[in-house]
N, CA, C and O atoms as a Tripos MOL2 file, in Angstrom:
@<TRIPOS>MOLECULE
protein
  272   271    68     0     0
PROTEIN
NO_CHARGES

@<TRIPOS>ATOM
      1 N         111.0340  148.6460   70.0430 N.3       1 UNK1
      2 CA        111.7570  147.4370   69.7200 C.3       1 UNK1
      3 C         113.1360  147.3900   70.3760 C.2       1 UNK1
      4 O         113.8080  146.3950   70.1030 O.2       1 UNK1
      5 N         113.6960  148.3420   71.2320 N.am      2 UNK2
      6 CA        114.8670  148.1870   71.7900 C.3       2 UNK2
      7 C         115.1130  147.3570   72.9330 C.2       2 UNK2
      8 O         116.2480  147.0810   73.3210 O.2       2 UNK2
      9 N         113.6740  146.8120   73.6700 N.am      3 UNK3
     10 CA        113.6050  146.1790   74.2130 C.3       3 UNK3
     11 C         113.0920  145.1390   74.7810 C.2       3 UNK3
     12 O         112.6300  144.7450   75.8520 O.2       3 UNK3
     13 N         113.3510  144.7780   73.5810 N.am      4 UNK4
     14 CA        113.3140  142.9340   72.3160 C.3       4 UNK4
     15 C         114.2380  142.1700   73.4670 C.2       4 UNK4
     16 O         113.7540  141.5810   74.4340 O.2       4 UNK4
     17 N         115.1240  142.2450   73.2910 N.am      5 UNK5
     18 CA        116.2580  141.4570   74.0760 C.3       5 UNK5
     19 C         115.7450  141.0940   75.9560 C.2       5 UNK5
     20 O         115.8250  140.0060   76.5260 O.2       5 UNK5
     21 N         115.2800  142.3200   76.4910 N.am      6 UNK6
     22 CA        115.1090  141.9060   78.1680 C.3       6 UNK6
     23 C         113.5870  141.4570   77.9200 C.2       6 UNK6
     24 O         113.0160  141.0610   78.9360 O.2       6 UNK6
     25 N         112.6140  141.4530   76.3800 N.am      7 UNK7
     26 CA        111.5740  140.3490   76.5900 C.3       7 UNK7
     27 C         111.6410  139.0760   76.2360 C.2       7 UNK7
     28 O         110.8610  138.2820   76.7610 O.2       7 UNK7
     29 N         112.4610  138.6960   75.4040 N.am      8 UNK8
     30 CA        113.3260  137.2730   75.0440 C.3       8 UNK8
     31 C         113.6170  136.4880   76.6230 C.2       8 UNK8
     32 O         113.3430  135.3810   77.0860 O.2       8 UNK8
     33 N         114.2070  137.5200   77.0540 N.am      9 UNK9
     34 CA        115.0450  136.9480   78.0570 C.3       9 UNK9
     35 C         113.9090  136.7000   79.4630 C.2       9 UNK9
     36 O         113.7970  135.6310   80.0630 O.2       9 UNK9
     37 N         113.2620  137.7710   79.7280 N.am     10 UNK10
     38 CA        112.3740  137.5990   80.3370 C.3      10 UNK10
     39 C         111.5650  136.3360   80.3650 C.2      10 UNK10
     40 O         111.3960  135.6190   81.3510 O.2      10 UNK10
     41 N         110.8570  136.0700   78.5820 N.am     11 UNK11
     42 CA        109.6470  134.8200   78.5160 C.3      11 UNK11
     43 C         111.0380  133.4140   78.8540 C.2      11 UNK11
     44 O         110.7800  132.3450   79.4070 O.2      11 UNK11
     45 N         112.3030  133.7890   78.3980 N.am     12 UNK12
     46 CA        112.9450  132.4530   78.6330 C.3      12 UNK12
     47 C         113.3600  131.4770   79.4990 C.2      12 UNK12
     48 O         113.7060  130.2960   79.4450 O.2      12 UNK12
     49 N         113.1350  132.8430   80.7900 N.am     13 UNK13
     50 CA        113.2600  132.6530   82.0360 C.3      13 UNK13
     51 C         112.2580  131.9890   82.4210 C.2      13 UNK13
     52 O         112.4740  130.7980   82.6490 O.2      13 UNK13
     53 N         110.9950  132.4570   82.6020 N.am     14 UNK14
     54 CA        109.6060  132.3680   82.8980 C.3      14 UNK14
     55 C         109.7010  130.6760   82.3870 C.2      14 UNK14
     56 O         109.9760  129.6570   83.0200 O.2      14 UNK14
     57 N         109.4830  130.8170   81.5260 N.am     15 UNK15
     58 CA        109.5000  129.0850   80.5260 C.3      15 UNK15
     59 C         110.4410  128.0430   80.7590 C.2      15 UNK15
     60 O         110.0270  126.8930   80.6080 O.2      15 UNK15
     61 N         112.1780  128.2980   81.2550 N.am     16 UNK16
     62 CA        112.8240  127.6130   81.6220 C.3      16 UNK16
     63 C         112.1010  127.2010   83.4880 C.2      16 UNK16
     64 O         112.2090  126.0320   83.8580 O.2      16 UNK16
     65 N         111.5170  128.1130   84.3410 N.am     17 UNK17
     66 CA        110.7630  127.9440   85.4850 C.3      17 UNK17
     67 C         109.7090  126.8820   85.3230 C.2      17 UNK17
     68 O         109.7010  125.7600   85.8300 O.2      17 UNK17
     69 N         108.9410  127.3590   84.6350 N.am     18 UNK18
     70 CA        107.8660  126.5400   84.3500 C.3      18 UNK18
     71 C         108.0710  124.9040   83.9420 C.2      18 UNK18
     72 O         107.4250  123.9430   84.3610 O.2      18 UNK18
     73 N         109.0840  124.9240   83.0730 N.am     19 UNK19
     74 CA        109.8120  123.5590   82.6440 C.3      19 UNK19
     75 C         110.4330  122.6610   83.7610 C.2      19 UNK19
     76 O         110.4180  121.4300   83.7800 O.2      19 UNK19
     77 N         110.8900  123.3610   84.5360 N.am     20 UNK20
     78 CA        111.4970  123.2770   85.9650 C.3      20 UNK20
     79 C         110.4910  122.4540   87.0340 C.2      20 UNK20
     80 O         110.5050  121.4480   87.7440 O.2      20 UNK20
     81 N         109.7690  123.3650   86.7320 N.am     21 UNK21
     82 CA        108.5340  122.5930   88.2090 C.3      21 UNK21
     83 C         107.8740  121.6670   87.4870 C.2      21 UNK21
     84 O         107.3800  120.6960   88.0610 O.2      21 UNK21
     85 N         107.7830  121.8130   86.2740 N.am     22 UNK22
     86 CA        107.0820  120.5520   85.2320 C.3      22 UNK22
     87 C         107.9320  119.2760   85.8600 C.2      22 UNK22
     88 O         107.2310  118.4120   86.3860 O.2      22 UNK22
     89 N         109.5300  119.0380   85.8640 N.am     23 UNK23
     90 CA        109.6390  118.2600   86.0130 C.3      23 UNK23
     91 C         109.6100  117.5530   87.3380 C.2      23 UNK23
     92 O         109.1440  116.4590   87.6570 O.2      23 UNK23
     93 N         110.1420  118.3430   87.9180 N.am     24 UNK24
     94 CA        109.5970  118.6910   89.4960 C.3      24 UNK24
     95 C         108.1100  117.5430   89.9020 C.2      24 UNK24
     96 O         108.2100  116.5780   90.6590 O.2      24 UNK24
     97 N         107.0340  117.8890   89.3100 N.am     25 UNK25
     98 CA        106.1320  117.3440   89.8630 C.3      25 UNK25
     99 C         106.2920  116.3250   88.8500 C.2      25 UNK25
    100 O         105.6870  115.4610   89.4860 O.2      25 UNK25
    101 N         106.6630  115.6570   87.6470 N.am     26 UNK26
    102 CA        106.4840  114.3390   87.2680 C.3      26 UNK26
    103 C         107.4990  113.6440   87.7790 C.2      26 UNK26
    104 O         107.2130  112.4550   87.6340 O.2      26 UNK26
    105 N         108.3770  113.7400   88.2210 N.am     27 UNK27
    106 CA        109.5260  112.7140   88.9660 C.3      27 UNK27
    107 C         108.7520  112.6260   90.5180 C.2      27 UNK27
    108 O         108.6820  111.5720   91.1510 O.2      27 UNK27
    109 N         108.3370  113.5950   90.8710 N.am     28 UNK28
    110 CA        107.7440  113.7200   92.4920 C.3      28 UNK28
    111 C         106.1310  112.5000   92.3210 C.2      28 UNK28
    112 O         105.6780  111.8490   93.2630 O.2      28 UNK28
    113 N         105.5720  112.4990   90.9020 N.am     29 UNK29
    114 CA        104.4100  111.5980   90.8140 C.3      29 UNK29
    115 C         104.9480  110.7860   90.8740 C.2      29 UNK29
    116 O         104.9490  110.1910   91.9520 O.2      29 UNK29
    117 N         105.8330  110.1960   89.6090 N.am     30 UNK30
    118 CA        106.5860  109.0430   89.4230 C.3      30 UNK30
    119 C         106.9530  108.3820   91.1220 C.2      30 UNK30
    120 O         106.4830  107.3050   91.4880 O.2      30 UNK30
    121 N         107.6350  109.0310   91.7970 N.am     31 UNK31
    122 CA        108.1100  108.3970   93.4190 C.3      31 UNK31
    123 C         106.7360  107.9010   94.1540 C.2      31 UNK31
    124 O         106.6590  106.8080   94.7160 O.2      31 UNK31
    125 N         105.4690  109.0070   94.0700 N.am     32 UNK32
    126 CA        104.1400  108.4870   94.7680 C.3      32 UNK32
    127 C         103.4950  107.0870   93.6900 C.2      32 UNK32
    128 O         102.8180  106.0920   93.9470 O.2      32 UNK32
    129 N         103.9920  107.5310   92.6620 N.am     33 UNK33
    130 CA        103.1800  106.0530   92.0810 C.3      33 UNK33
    131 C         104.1290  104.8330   92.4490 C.2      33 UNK33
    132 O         103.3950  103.8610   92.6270 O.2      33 UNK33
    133 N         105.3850  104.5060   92.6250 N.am     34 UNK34
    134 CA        106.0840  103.4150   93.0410 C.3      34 UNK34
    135 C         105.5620  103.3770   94.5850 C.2      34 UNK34
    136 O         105.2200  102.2770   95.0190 O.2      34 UNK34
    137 N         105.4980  104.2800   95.2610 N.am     35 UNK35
    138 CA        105.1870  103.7950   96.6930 C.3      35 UNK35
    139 C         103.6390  103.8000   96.5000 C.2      35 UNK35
    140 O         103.2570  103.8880   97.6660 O.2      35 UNK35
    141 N         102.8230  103.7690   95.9300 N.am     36 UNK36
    142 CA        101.3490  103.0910   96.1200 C.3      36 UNK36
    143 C         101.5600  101.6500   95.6390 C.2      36 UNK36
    144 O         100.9940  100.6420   96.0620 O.2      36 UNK36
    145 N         102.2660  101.7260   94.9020 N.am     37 UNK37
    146 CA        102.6050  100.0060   94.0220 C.3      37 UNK37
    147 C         102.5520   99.0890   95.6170 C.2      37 UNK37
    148 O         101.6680   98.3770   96.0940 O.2      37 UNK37
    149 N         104.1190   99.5440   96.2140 N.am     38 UNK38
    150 CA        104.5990   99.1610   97.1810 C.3      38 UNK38
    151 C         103.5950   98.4600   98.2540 C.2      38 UNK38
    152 O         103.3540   97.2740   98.4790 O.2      38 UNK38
    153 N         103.0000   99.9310   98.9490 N.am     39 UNK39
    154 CA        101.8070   99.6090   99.7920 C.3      39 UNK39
    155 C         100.5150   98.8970   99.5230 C.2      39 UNK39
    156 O          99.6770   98.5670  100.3620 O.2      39 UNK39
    157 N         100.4690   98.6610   97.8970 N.am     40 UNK40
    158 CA         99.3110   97.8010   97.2710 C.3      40 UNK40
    159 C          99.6000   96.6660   97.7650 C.2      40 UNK40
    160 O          98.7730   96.0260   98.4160 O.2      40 UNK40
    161 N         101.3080   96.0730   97.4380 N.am     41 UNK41
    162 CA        101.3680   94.7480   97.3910 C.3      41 UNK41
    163 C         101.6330   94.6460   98.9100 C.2      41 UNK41
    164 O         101.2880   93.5450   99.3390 O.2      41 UNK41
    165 N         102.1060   95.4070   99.7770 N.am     42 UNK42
    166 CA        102.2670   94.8030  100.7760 C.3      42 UNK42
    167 C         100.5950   94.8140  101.4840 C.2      42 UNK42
    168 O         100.5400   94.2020  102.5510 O.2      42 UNK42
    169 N          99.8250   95.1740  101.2080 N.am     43 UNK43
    170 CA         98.3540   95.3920  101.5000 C.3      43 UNK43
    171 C          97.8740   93.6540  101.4030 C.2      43 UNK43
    172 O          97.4690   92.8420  102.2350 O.2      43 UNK43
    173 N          98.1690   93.6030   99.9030 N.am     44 UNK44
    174 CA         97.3260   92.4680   99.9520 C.3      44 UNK44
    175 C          98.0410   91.2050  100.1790 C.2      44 UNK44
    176 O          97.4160   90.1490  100.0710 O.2      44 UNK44
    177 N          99.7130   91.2070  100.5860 N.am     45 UNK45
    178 CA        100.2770   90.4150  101.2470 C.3      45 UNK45
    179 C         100.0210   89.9240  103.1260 C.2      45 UNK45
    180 O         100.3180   88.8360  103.6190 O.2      45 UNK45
    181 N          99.3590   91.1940  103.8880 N.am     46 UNK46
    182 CA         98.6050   91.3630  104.9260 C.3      46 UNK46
    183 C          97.4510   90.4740  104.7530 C.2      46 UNK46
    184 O          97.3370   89.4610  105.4420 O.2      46 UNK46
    185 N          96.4660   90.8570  103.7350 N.am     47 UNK47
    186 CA         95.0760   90.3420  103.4060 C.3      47 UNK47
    187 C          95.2610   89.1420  103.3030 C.2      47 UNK47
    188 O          94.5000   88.4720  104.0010 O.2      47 UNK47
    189 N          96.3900   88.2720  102.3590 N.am     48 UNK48
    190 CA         96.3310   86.9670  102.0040 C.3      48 UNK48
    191 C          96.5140   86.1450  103.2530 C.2      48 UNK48
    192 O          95.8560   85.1290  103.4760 O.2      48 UNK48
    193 N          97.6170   86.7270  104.2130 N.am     49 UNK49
    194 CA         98.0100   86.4030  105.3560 C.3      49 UNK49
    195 C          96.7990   86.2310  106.4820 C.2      49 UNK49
    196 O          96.5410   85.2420  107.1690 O.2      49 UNK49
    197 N          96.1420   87.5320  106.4410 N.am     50 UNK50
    198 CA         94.9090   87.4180  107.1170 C.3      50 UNK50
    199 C          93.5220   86.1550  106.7140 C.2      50 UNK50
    200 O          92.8230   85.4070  107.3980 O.2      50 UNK50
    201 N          93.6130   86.3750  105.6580 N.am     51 UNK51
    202 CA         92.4150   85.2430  105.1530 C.3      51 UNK51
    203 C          92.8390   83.7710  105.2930 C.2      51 UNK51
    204 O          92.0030   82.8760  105.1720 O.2      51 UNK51
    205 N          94.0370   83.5360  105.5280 N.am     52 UNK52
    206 CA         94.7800   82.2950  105.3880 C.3      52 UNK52
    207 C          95.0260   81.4920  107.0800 C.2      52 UNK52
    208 O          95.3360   80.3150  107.2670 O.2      52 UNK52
    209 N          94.7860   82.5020  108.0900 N.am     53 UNK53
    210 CA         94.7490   82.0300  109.6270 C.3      53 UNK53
    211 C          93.1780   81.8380  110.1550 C.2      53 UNK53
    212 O          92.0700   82.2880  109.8650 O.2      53 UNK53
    213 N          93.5730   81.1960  110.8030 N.am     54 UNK54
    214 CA         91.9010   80.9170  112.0580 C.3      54 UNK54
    215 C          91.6740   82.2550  112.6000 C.2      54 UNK54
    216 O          92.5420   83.1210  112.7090 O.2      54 UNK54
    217 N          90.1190   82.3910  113.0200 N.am     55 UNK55
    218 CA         90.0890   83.9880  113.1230 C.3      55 UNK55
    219 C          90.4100   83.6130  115.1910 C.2      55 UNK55
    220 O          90.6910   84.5410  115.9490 O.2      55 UNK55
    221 N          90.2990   82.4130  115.5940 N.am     56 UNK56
    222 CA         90.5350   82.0880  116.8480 C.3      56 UNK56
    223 C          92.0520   82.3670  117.4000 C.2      56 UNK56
    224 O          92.1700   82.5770  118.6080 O.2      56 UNK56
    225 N          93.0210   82.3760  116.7070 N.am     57 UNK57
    226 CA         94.1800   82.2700  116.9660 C.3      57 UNK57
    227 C          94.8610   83.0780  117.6580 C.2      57 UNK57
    228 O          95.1340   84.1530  117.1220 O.2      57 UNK57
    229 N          95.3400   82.8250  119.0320 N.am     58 UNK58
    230 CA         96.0470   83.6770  120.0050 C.3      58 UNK58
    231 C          96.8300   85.3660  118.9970 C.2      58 UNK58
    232 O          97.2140   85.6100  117.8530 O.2      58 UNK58
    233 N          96.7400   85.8780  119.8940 N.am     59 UNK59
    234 CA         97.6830   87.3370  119.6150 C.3      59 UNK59
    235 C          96.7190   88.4780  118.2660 C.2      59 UNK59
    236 O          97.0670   89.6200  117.9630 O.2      59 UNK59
    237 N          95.7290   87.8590  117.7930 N.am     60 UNK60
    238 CA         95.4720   88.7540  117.2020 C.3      60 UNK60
    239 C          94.6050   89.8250  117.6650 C.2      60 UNK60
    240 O          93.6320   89.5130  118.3520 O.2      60 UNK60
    241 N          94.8530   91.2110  117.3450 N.am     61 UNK61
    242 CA         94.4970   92.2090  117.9060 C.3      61 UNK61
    243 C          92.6750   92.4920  117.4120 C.2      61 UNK61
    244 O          91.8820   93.1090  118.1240 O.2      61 UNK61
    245 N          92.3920   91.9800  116.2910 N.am     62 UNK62
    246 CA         91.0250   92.3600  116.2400 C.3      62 UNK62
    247 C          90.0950   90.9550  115.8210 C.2      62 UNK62
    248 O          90.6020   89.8750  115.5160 O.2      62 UNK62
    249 N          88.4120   91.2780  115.8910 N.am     63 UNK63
    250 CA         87.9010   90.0070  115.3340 C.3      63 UNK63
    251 C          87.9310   90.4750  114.1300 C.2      63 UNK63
    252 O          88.3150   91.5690  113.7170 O.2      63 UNK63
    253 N          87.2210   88.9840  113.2330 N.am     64 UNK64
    254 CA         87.2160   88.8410  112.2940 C.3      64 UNK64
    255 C          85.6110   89.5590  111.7780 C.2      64 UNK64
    256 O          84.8250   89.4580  112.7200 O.2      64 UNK64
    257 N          85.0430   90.1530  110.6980 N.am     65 UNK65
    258 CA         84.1230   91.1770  110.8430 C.3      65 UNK65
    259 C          83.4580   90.4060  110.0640 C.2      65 UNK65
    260 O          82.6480   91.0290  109.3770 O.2      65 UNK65
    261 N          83.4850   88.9110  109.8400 N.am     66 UNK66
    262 CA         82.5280   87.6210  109.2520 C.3      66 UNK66
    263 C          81.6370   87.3440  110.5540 C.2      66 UNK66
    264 O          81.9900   87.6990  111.6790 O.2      66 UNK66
    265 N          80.8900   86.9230  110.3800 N.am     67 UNK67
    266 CA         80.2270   85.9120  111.1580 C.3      67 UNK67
    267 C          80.5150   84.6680  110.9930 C.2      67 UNK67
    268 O          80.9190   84.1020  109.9770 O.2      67 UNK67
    269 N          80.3010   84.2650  112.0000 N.am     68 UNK68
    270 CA         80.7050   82.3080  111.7330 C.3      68 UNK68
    271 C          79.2750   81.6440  112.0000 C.2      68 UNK68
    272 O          79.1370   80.4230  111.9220 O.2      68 UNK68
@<TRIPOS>BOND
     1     1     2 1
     2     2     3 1
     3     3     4 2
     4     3     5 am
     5     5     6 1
     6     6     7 1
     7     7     8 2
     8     7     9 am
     9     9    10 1
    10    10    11 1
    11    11    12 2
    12    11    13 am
    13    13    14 1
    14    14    15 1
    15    15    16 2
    16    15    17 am
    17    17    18 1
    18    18    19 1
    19    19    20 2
    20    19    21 am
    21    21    22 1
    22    22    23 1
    23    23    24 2
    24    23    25 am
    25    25    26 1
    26    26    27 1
    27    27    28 2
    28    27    29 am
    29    29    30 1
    30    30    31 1
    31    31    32 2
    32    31    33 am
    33    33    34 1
    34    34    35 1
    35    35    36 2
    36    35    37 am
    37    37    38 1
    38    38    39 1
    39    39    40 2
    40    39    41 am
    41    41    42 1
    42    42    43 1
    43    43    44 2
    44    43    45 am
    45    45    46 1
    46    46    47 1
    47    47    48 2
    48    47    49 am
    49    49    50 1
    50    50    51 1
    51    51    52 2
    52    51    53 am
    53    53    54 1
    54    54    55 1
    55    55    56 2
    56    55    57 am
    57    57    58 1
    58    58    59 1
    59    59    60 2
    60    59    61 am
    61    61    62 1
    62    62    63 1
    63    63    64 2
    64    63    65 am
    65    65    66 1
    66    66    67 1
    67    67    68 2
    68    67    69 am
    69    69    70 1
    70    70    71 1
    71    71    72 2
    72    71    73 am
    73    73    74 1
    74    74    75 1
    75    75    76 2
    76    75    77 am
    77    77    78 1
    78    78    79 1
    79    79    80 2
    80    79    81 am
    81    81    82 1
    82    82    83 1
    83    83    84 2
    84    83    85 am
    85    85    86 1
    86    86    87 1
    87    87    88 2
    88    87    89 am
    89    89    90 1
    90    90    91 1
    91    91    92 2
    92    91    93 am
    93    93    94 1
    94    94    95 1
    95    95    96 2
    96    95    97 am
    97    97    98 1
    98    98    99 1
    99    99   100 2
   100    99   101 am
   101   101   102 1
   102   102   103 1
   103   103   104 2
   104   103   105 am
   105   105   106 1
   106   106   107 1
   107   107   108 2
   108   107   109 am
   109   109   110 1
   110   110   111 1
   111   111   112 2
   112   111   113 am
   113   113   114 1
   114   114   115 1
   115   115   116 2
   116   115   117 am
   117   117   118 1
   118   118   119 1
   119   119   120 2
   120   119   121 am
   121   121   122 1
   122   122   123 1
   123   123   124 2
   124   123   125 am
   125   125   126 1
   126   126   127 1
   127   127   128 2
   128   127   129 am
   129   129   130 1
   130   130   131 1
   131   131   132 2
   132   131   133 am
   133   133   134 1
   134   134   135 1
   135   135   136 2
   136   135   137 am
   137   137   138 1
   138   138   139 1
   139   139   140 2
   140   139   141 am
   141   141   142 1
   142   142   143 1
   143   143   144 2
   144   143   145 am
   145   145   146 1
   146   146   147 1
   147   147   148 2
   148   147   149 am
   149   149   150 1
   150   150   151 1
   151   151   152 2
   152   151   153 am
   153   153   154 1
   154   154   155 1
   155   155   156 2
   156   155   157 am
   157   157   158 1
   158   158   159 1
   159   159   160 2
   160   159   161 am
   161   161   162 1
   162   162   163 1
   163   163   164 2
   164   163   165 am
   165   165   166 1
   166   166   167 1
   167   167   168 2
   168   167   169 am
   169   169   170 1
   170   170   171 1
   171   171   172 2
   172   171   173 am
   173   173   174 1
   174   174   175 1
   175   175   176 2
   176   175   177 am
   177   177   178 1
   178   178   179 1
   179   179   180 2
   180   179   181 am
   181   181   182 1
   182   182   183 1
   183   183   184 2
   184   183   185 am
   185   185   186 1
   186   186   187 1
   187   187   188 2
   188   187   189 am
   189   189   190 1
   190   190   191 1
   191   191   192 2
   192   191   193 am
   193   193   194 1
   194   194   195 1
   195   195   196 2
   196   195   197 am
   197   197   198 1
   198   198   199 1
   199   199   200 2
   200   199   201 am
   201   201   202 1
   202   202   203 1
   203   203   204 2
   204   203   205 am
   205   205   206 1
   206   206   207 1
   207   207   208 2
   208   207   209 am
   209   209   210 1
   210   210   211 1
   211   211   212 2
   212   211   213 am
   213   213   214 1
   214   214   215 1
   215   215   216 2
   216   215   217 am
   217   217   218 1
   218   218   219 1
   219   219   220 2
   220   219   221 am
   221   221   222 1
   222   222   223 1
   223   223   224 2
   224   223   225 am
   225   225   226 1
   226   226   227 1
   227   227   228 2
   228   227   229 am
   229   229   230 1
   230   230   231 1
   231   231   232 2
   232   231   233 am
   233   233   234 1
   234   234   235 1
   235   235   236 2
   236   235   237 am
   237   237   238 1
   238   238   239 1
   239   239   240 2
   240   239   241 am
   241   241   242 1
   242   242   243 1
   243   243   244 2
   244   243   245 am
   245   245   246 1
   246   246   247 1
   247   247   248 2
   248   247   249 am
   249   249   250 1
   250   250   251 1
   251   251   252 2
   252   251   253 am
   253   253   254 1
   254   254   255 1
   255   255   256 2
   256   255   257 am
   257   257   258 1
   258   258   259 1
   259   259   260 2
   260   259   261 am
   261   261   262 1
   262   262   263 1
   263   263   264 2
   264   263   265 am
   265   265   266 1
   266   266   267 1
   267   267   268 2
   268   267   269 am
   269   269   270 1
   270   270   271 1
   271   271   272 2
@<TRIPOS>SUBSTRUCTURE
     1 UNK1         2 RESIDUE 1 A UNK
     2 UNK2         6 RESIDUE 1 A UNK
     3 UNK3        10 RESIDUE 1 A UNK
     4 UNK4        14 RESIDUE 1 A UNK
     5 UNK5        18 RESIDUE 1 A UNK
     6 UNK6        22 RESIDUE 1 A UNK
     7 UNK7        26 RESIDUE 1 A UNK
     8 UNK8        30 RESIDUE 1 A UNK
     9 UNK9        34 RESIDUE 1 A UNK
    10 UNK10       38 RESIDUE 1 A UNK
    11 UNK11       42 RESIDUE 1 A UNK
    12 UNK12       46 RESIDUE 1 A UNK
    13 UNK13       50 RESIDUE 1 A UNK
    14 UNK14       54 RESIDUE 1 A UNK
    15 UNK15       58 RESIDUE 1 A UNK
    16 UNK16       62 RESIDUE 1 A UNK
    17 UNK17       66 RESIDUE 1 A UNK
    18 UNK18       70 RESIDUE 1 A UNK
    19 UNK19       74 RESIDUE 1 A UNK
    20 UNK20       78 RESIDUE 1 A UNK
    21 UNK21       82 RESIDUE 1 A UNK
    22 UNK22       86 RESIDUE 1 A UNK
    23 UNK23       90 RESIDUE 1 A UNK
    24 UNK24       94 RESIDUE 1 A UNK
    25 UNK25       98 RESIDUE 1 A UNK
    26 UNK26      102 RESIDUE 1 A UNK
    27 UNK27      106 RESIDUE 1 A UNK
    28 UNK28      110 RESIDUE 1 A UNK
    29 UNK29      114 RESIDUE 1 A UNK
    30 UNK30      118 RESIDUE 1 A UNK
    31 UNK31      122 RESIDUE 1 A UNK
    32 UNK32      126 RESIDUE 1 A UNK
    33 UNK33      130 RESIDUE 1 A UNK
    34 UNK34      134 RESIDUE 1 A UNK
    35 UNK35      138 RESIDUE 1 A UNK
    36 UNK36      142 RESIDUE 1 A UNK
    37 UNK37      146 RESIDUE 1 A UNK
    38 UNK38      150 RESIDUE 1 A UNK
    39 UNK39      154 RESIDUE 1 A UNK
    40 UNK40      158 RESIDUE 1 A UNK
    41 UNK41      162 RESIDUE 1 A UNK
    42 UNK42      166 RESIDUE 1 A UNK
    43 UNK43      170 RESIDUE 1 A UNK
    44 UNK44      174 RESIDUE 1 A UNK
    45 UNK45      178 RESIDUE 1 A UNK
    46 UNK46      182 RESIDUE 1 A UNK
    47 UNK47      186 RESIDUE 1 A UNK
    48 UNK48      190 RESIDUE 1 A UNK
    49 UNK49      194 RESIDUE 1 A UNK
    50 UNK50      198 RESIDUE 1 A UNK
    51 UNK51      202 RESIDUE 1 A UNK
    52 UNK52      206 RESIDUE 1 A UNK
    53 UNK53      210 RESIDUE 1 A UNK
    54 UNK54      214 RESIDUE 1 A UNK
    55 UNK55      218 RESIDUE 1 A UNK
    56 UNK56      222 RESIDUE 1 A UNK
    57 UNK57      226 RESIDUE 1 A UNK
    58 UNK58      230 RESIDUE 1 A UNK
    59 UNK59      234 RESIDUE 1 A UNK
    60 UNK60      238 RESIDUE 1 A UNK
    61 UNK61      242 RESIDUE 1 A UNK
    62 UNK62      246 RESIDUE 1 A UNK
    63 UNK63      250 RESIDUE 1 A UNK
    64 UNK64      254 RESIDUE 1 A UNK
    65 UNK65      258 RESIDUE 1 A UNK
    66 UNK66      262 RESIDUE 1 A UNK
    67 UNK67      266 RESIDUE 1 A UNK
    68 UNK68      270 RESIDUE 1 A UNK
């Protein structure tokens, strides 16, 4: 039992680490879930844009994968 104190200190360490990277990866999710938001809406701001032009229309780089 004399060395009670360097296992206290030991698990407190260990556990303050662990708490550490805990938060670590939920602030690091939190940032990937705002930038999927992001790229969602700008996704389907593309799509609306796309569905909303003639598939004939000068400058666009690909066809349209409808048939007409």
């Amino acid at each position: 039992m004399e060395n009670l104190g360097y296992l206290f200190a030991a698990y407190s360490i260990i556990f303050a680490a662990i708490f550490l990277y805990v938060m670590f990866l939920w602030r690091r999710q939190a940032r990937l879930d705002n930038q999927l938001r992001r790229l969602e809406a700008q996704l389907r701001e593309v799509q609306e844009d796309l569905a909303g032009k003639d598939p004939a229309v000068p400058g666009r780089r690909f066809k349209s994968p409808v048939a007409a």
